[in-house]
C-alpha positions in Angstrom: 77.1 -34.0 -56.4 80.3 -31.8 -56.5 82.9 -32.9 -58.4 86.1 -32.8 -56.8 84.8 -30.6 -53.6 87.2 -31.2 -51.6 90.2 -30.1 -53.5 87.9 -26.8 -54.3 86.9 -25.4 -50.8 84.6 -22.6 -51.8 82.2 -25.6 -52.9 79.7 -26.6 -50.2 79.5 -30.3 -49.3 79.4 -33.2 -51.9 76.1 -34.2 -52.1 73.0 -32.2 -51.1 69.2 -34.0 -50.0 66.1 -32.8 -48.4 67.5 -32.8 -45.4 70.9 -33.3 -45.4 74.3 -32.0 -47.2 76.9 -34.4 -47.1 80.7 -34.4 -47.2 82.3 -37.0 -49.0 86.0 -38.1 -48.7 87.4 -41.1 -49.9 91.1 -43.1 -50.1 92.9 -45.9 -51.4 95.4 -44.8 -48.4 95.3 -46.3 -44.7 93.8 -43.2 -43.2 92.0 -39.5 -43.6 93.3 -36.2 -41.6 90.0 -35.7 -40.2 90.5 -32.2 -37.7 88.1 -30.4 -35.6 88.4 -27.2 -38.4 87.1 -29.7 -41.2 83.8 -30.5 -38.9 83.5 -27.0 -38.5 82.9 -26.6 -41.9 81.0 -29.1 -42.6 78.6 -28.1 -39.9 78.2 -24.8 -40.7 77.6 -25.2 -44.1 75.3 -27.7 -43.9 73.1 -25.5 -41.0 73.8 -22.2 -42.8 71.9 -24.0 -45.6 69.0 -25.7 -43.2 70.3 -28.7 -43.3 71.7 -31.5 -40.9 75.5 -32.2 -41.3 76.6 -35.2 -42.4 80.3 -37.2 -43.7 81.0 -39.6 -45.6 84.6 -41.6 -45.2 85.1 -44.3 -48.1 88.3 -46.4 -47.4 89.7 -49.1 -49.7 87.4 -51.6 -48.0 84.9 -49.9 -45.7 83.2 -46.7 -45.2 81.7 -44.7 -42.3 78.6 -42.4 -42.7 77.6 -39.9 -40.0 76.1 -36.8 -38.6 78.2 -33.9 -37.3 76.5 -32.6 -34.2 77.9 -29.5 -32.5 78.1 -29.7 -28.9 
């Protein structure tokens, strides 16, 4: 795990598998600025590294995980 990798953007994902490097964000707020830029980045680090993209959005209440596919 990264601590802290998102206020640090030279740090590569959050949390790093096999398989998989993961970008976690989380928020006691009602929402997340999620952009097309930000999936960019995920999914270029994560394939730069040989890895499948994936995010992570944690939410007072609930939380989404996914893959970032590039069309």
């Amino acid at each position: 795990m990264t601590p802290a990798s998102g206020a640090f953007w030279p740090f590569k994902g959050d949390v790093s598998f096999e398989n998989y490097l993961v970008e976690a964000k989380r928020t006691d707020k009602k929402g997340i600025r999620l952009t097309e830029d930000v999936l960019e980045k995920i999914y270029k680090e994560a394939t730069n590294d040989g890895k499948i993209a994936g995010i992570e959005l944690e939410f007072t209440d609930y939380y989404l995980q996914g893959v970032v596919y590039k069309k």
